[in-house]
PDB file of N, CA, C, O and CB in Angstrom:
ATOM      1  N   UNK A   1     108.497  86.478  96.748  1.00  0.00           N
ATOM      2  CA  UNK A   1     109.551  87.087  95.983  1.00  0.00           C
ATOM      3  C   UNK A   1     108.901  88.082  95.023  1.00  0.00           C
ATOM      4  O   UNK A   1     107.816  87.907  94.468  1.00  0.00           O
ATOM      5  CB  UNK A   1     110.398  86.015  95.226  1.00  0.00           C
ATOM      6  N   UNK A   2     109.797  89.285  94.879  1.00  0.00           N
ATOM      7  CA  UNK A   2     109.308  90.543  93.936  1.00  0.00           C
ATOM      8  C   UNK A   2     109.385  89.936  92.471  1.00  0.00           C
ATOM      9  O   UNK A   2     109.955  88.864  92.266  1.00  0.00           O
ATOM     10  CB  UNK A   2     110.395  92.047  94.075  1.00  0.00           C
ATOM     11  N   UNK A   3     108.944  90.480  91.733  1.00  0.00           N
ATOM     12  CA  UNK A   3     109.244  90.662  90.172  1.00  0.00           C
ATOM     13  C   UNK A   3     110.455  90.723  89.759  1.00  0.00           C
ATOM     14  O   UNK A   3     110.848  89.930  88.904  1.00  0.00           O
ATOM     15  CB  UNK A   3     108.748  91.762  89.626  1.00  0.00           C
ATOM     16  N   UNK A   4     111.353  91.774  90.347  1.00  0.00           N
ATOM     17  CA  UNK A   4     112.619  92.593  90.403  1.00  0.00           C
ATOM     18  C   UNK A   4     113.897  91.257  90.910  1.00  0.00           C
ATOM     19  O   UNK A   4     114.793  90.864  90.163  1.00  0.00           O
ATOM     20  CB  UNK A   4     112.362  94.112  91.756  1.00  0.00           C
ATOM     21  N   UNK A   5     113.676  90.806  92.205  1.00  0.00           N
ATOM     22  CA  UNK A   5     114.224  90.063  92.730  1.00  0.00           C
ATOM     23  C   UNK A   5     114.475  88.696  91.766  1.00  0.00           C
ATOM     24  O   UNK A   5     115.576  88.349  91.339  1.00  0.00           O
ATOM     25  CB  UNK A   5     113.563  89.994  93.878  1.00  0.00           C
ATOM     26  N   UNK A   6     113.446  88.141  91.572  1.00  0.00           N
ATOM     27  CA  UNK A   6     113.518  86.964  90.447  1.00  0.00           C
ATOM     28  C   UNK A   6     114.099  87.134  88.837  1.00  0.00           C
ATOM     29  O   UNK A   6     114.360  86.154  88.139  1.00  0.00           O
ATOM     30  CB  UNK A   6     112.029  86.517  90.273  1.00  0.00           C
ATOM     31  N   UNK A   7     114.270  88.708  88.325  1.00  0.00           N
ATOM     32  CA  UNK A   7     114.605  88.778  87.115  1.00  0.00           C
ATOM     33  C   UNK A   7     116.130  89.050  87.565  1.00  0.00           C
ATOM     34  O   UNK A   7     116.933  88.810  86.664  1.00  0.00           O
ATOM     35  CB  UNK A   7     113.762  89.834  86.194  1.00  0.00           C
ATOM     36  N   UNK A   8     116.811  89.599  89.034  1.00  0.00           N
ATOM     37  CA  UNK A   8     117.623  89.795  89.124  1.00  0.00           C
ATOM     38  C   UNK A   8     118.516  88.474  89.323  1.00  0.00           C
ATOM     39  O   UNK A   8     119.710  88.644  89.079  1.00  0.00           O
ATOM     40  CB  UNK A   8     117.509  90.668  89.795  1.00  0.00           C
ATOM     41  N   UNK A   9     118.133  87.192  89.725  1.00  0.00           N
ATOM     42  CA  UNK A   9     118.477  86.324  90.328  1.00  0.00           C
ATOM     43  C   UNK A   9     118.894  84.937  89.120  1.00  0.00           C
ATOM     44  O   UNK A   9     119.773  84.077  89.060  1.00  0.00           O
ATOM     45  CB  UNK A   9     117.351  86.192  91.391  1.00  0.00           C
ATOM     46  N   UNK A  10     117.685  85.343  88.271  1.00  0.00           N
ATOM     47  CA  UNK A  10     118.270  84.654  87.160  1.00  0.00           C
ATOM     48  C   UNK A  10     119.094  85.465  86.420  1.00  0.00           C
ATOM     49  O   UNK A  10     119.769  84.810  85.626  1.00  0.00           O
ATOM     50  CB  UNK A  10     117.335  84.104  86.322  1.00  0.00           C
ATOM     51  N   UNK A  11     119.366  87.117  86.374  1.00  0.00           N
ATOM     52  CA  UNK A  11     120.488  87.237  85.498  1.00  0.00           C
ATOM     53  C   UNK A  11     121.885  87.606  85.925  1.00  0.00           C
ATOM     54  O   UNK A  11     122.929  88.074  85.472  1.00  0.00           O
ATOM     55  CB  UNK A  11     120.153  88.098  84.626  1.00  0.00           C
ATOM     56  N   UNK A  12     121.324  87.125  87.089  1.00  0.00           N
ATOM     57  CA  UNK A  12     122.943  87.263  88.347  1.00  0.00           C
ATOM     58  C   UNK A  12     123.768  85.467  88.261  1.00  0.00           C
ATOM     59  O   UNK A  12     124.896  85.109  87.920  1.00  0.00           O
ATOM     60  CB  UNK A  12     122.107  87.625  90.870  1.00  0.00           C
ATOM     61  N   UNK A  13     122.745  84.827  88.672  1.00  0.00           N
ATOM     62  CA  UNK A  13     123.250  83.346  88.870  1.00  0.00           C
ATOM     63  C   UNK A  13     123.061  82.430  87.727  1.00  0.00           C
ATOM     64  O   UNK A  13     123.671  81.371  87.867  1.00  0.00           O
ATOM     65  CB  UNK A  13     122.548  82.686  90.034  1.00  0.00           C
ATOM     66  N   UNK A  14     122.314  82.558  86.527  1.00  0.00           N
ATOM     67  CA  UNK A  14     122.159  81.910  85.239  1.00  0.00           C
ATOM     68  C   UNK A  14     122.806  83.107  83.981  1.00  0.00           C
ATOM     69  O   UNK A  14     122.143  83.208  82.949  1.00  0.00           O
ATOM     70  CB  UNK A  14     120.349  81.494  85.052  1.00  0.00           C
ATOM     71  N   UNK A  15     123.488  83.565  84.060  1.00  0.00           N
ATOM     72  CA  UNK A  15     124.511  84.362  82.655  1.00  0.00           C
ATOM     73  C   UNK A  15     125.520  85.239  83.679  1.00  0.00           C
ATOM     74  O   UNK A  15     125.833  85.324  84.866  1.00  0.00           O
ATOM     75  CB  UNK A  15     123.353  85.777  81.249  1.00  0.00           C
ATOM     76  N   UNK A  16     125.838  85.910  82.183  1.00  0.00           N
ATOM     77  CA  UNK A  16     126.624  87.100  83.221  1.00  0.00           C
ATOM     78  C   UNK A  16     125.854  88.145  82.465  1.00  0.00           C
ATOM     79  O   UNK A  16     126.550  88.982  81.891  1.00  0.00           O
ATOM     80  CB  UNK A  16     128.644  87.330  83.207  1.00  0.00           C
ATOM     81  N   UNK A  17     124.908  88.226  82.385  1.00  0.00           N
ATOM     82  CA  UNK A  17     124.264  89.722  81.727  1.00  0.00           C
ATOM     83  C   UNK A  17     124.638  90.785  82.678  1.00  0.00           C
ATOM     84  O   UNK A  17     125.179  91.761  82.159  1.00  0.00           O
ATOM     85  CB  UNK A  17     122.461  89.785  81.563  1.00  0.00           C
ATOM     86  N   UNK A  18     124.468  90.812  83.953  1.00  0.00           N
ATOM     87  CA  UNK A  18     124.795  92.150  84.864  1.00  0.00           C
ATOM     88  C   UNK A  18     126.273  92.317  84.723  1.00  0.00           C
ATOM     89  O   UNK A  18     126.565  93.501  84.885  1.00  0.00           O
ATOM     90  CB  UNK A  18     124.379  92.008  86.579  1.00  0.00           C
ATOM     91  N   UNK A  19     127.528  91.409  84.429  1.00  0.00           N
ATOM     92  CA  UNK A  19     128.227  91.666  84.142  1.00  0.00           C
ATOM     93  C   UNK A  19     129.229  92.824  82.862  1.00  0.00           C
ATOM     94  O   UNK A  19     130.307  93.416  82.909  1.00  0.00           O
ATOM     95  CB  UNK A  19     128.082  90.832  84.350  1.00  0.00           C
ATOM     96  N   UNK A  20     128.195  92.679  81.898  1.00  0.00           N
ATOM     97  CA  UNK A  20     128.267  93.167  80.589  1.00  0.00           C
ATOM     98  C   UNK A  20     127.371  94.063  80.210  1.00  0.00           C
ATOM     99  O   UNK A  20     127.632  94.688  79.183  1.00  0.00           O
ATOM    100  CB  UNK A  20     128.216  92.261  79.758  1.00  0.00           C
ATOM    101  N   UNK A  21     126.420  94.283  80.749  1.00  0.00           N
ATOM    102  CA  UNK A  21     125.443  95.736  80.353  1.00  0.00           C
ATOM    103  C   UNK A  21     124.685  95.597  81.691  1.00  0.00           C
ATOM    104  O   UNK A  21     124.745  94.740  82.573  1.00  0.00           O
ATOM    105  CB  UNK A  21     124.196  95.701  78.684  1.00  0.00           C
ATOM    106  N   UNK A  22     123.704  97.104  81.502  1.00  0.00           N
ATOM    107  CA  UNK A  22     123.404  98.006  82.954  1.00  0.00           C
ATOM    108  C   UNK A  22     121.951  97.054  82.539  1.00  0.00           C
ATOM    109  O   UNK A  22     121.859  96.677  81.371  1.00  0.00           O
ATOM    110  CB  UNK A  22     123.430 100.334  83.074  1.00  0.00           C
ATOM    111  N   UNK A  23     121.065  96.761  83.333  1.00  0.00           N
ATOM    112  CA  UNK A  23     119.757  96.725  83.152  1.00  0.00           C
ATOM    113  C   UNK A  23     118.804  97.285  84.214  1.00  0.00           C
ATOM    114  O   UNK A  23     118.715  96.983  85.404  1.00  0.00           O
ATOM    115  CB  UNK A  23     119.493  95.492  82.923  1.00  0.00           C
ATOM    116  N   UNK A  24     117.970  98.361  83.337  1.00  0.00           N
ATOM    117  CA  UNK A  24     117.230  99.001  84.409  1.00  0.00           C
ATOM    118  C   UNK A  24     115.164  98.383  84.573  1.00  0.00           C
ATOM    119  O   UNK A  24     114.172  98.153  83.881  1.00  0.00           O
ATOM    120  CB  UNK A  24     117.480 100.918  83.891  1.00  0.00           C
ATOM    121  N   UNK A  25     115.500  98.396  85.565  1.00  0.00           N
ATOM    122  CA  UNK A  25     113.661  98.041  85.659  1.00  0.00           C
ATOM    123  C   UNK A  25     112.564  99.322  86.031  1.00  0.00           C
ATOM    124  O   UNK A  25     112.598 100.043  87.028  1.00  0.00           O
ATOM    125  CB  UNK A  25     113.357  96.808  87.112  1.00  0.00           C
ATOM    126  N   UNK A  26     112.038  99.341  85.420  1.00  0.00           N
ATOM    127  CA  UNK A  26     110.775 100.240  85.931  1.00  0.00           C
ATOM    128  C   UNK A  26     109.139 100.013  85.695  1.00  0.00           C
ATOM    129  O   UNK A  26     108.697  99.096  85.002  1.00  0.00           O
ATOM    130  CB  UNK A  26     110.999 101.534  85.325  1.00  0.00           C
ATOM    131  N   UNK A  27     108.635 100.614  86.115  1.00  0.00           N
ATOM    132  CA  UNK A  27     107.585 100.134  86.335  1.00  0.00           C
ATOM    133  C   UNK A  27     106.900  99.316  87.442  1.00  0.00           C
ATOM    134  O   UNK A  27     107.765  99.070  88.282  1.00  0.00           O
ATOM    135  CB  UNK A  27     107.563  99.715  85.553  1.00  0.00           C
ATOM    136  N   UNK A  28     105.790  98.821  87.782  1.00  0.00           N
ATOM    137  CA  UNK A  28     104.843  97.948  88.904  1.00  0.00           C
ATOM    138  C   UNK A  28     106.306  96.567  89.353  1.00  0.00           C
ATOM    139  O   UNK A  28     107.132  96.010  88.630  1.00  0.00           O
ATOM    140  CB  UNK A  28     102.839  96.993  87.793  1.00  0.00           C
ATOM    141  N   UNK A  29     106.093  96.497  90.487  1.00  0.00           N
ATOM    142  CA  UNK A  29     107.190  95.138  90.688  1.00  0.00           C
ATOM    143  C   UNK A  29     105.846  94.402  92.071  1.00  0.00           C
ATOM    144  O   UNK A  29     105.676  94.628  93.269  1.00  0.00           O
ATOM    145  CB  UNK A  29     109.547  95.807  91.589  1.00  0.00           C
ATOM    146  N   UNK A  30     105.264  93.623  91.204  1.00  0.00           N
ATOM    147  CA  UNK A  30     104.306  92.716  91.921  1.00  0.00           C
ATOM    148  C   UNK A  30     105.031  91.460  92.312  1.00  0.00           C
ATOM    149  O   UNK A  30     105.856  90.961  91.546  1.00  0.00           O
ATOM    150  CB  UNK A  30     103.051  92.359  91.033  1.00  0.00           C
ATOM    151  N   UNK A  31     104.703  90.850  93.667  1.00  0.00           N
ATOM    152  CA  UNK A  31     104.840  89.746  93.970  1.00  0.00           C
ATOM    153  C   UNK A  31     104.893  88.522  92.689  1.00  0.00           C
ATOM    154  O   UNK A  31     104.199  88.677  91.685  1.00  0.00           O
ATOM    155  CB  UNK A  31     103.849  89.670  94.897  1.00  0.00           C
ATOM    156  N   UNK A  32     105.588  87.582  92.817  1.00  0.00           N
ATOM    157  CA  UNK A  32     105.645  86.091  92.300  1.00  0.00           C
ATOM    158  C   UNK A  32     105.467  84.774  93.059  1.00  0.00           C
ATOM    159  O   UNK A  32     105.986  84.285  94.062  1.00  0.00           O
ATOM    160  CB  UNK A  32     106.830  85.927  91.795  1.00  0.00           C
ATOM    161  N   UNK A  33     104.814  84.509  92.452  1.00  0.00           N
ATOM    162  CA  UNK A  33     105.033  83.117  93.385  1.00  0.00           C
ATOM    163  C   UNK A  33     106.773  82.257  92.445  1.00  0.00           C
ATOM    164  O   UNK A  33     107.683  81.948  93.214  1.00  0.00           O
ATOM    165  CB  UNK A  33     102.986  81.724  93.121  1.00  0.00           C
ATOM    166  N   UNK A  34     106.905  82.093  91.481  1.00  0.00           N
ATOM    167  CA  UNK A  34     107.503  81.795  90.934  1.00  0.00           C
ATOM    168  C   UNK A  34     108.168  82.079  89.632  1.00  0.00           C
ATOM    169  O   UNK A  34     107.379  82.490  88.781  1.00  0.00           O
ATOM    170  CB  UNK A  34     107.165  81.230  91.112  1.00  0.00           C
ATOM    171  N   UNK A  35     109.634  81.952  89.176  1.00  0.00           N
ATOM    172  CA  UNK A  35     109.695  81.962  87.785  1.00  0.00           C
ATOM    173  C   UNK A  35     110.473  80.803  86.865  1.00  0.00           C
ATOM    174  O   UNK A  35     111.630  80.486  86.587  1.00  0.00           O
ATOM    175  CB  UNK A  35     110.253  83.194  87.538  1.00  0.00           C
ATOM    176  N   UNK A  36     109.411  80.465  86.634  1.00  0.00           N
ATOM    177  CA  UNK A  36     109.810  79.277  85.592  1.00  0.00           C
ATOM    178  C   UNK A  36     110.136  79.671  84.154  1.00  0.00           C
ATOM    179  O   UNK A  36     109.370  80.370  83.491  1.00  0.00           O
ATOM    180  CB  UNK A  36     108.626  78.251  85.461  1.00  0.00           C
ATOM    181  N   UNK A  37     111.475  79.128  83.622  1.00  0.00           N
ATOM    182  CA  UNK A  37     111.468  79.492  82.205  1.00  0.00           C
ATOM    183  C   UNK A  37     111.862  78.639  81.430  1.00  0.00           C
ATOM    184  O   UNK A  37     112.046  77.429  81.565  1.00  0.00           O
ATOM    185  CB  UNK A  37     112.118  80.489  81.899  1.00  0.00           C
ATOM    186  N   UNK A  38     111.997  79.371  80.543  1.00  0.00           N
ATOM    187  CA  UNK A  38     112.418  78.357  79.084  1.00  0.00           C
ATOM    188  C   UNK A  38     113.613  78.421  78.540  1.00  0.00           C
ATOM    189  O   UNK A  38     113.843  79.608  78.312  1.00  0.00           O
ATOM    190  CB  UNK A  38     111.637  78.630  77.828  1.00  0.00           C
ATOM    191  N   UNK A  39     114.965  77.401  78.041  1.00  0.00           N
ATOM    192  CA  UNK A  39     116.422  77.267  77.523  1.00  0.00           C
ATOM    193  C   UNK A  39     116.553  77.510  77.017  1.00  0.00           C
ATOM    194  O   UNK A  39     117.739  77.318  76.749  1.00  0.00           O
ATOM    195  CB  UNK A  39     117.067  76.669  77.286  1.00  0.00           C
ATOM    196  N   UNK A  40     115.587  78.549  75.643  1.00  0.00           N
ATOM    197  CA  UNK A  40     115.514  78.887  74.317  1.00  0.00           C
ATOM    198  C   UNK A  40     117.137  80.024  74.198  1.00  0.00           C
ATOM    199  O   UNK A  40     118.204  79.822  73.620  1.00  0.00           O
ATOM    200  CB  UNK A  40     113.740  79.722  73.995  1.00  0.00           C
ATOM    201  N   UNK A  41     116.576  81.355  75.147  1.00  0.00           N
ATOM    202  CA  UNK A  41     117.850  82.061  75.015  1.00  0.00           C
ATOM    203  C   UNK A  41     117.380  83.228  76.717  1.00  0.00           C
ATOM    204  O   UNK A  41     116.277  83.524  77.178  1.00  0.00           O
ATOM    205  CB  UNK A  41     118.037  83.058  72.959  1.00  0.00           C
ATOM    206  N   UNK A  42     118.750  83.571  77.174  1.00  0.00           N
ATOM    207  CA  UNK A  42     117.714  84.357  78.599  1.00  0.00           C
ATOM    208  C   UNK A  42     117.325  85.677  77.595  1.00  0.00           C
ATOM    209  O   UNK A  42     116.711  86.120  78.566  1.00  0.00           O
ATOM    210  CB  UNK A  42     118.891  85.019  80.569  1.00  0.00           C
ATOM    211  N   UNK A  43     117.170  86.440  76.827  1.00  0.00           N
ATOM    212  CA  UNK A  43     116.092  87.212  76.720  1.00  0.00           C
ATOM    213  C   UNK A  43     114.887  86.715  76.489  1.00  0.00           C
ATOM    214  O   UNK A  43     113.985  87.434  76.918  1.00  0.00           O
ATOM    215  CB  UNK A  43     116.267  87.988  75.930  1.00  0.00           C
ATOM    216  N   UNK A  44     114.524  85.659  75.919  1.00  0.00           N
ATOM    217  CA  UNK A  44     113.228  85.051  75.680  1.00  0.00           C
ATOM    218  C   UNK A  44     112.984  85.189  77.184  1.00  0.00           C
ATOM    219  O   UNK A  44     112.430  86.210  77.592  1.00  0.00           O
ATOM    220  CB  UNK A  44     113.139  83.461  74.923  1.00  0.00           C
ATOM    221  N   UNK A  45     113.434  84.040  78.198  1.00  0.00           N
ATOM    222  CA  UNK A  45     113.278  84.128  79.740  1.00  0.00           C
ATOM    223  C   UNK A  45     112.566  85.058  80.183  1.00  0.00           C
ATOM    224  O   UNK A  45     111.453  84.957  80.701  1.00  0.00           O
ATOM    225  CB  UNK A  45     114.388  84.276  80.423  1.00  0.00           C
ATOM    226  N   UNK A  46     113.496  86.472  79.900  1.00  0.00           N
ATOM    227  CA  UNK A  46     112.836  87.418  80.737  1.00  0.00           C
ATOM    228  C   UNK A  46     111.873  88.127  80.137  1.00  0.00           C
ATOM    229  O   UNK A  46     110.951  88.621  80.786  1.00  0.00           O
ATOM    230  CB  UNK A  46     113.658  88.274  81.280  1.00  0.00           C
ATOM    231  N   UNK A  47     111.996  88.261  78.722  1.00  0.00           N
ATOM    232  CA  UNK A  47     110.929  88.986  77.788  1.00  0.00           C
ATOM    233  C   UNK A  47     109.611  88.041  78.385  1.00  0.00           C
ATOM    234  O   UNK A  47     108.651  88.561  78.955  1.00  0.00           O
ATOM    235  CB  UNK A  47     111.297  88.819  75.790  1.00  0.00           C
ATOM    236  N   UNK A  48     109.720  86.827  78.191  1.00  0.00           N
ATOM    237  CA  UNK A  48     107.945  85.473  78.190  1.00  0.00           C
ATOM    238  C   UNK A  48     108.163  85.827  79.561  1.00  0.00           C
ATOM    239  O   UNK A  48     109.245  86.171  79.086  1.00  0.00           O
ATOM    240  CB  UNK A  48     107.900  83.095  77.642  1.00  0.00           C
ATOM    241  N   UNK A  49     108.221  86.073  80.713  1.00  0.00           N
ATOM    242  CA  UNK A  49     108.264  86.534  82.264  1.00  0.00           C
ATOM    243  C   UNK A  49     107.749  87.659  82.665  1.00  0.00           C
ATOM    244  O   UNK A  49     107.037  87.783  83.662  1.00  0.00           O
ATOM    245  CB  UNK A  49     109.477  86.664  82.761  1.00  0.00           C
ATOM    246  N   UNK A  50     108.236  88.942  81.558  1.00  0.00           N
ATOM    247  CA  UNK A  50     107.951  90.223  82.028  1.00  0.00           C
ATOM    248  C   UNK A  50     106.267  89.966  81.163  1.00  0.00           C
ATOM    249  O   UNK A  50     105.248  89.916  81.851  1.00  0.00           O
ATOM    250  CB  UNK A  50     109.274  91.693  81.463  1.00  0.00           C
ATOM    251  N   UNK A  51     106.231  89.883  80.242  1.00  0.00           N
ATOM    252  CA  UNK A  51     104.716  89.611  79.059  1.00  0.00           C
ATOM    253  C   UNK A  51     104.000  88.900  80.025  1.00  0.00           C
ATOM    254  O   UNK A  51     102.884  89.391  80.199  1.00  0.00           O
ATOM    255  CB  UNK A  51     104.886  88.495  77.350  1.00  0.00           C
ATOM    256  N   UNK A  52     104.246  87.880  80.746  1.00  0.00           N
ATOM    257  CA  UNK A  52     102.876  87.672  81.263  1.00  0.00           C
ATOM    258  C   UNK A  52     102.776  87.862  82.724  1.00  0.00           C
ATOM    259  O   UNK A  52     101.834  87.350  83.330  1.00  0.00           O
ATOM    260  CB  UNK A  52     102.386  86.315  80.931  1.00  0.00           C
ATOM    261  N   UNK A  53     103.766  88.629  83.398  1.00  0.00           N
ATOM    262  CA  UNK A  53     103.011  88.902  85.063  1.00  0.00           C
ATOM    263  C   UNK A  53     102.665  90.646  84.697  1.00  0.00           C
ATOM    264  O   UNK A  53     101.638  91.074  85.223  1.00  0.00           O
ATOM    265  CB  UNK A  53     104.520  88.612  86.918  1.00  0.00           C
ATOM    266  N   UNK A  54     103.303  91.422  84.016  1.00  0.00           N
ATOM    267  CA  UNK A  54     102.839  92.222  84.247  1.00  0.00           C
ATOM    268  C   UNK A  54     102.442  93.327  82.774  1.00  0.00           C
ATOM    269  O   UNK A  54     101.994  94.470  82.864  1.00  0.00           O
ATOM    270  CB  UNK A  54     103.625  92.531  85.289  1.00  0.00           C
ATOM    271  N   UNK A  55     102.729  92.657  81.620  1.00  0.00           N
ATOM    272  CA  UNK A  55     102.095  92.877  80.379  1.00  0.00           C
ATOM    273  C   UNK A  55     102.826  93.898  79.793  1.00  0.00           C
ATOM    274  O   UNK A  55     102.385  94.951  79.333  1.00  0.00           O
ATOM    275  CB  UNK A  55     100.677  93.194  80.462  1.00  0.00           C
ATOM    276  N   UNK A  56     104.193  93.439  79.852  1.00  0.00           N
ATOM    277  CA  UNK A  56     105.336  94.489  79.761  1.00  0.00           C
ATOM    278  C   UNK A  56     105.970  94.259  78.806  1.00  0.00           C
ATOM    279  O   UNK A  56     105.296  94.074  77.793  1.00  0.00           O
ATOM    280  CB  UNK A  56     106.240  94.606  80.767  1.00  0.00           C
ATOM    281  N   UNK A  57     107.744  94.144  78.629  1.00  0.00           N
ATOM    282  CA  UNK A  57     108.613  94.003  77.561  1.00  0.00           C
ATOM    283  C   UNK A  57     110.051  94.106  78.164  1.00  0.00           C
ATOM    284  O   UNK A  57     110.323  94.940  79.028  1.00  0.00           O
ATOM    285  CB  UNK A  57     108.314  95.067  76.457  1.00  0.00           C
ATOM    286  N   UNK A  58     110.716  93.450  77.795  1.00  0.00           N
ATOM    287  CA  UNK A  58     112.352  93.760  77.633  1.00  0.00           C
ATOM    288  C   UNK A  58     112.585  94.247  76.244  1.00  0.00           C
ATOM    289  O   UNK A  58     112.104  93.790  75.208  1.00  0.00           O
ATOM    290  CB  UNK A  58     113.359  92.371  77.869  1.00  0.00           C
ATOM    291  N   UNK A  59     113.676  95.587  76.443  1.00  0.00           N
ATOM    292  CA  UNK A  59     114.197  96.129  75.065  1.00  0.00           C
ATOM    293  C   UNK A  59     115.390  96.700  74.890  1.00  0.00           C
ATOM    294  O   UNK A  59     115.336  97.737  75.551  1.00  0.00           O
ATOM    295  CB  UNK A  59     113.444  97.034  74.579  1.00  0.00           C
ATOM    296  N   UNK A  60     116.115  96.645  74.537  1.00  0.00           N
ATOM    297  CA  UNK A  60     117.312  97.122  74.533  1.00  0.00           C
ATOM    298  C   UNK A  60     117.892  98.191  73.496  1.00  0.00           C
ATOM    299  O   UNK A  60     117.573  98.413  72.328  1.00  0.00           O
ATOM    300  CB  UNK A  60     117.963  96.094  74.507  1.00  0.00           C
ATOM    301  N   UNK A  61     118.721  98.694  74.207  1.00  0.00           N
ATOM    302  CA  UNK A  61     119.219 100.351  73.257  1.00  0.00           C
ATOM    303  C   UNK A  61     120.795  99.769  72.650  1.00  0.00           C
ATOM    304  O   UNK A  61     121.525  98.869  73.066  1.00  0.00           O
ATOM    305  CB  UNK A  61     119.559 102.304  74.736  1.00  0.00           C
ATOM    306  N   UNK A  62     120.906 100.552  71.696  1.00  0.00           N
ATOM    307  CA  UNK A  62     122.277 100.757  71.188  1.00  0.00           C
ATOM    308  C   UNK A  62     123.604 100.589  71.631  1.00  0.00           C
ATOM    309  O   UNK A  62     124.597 100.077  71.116  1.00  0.00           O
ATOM    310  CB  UNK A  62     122.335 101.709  70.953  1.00  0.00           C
ATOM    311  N   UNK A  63     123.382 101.146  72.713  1.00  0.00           N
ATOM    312  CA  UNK A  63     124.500 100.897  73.615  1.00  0.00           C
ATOM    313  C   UNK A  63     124.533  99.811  74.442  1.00  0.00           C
ATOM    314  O   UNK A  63     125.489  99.581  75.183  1.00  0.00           O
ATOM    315  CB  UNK A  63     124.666 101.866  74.383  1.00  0.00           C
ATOM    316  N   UNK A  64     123.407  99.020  74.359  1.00  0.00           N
ATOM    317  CA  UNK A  64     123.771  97.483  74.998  1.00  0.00           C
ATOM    318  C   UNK A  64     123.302  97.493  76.930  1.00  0.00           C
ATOM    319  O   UNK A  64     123.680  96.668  77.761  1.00  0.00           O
ATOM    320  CB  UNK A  64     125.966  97.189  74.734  1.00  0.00           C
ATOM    321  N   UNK A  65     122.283  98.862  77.198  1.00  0.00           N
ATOM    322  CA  UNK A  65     121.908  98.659  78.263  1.00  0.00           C
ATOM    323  C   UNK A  65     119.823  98.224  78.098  1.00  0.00           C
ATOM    324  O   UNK A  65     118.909  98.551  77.341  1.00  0.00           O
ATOM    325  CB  UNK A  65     122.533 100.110  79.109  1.00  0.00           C
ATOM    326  N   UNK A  66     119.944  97.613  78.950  1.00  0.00           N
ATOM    327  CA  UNK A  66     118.683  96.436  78.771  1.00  0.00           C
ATOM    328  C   UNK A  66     117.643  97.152  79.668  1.00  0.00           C
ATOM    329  O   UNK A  66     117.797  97.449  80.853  1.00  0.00           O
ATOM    330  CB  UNK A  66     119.070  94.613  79.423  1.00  0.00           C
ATOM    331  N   UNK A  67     116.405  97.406  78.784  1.00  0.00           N
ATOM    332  CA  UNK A  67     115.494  98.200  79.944  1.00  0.00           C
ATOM    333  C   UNK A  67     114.223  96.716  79.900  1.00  0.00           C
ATOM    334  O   UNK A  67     114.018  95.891  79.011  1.00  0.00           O
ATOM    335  CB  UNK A  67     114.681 100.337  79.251  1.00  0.00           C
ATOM    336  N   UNK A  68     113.575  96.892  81.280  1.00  0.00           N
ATOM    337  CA  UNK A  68     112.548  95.784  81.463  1.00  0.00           C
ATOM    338  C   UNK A  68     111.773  97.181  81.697  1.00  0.00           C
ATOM    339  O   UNK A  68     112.244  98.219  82.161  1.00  0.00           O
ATOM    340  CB  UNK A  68     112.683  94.343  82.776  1.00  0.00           C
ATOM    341  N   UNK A  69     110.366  96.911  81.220  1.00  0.00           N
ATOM    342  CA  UNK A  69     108.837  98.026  81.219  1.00  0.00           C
ATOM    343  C   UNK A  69     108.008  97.731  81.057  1.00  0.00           C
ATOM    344  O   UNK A  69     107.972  96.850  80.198  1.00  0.00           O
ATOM    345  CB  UNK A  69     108.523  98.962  80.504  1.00  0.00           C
ATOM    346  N   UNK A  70     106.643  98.142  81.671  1.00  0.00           N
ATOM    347  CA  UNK A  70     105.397  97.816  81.127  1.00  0.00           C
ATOM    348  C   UNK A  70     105.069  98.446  80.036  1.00  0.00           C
ATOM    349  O   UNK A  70     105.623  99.519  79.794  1.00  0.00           O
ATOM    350  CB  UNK A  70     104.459  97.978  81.927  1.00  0.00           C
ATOM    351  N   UNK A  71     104.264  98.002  79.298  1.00  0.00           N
ATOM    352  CA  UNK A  71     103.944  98.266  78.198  1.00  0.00           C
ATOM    353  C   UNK A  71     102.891  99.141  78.193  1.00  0.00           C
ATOM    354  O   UNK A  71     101.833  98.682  78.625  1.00  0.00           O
ATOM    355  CB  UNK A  71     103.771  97.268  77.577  1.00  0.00           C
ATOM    356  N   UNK A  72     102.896 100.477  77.756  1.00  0.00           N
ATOM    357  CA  UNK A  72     102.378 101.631  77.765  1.00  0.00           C
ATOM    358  C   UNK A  72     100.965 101.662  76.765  1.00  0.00           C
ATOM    359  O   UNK A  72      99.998 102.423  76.786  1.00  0.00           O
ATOM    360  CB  UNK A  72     103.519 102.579  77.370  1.00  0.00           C
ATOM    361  N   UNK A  73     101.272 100.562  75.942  1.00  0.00           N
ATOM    362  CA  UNK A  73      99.433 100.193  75.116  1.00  0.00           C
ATOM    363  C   UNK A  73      98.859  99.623  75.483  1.00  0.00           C
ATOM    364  O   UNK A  73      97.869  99.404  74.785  1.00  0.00           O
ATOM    365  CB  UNK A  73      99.053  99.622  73.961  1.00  0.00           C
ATOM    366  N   UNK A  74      98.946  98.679  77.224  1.00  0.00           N
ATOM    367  CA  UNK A  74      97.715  98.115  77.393  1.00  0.00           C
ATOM    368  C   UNK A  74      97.292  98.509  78.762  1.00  0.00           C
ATOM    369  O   UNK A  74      96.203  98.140  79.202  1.00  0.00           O
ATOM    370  CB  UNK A  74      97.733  96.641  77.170  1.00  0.00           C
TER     371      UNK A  74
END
């Protein structure tokens, strides 16, 4: 499974985030073996997910659309 596929899958079948704002991905989409997360809140989920496969970030704009990215300082 992609990167892409697994962030899509938990925010398709665990919230309704795709329901309520656009979220765009860019950047590297490397294989997973898995994604395990945490009940805290789903941005933690995907923020602690994107930080450690590919050393990235979730961030969101004003208008309530959600960008996932690698992080351009490391």
């Amino acid at each position: 499974m992609d990167m892409k596929r697994a962030i899509y899958h938990y925010l398709r079948w665990h919230s309704t985030v795709l329901t309520t704002t656009d979220v765009q991905y860019s950047g590297v989409n490397p294989y997973v073996q898995f994604f395990d997360s945490d009940r805290s809140s789903i941005y933690n989920a995907v923020d602690n997910f994107v930080r450690s496969a590919i050393a990235g970030k979730a961030v969101a704009d004003r208008q309530g659309r959600i960008y996932i990215e690698p992080d351009i300082t490391t």
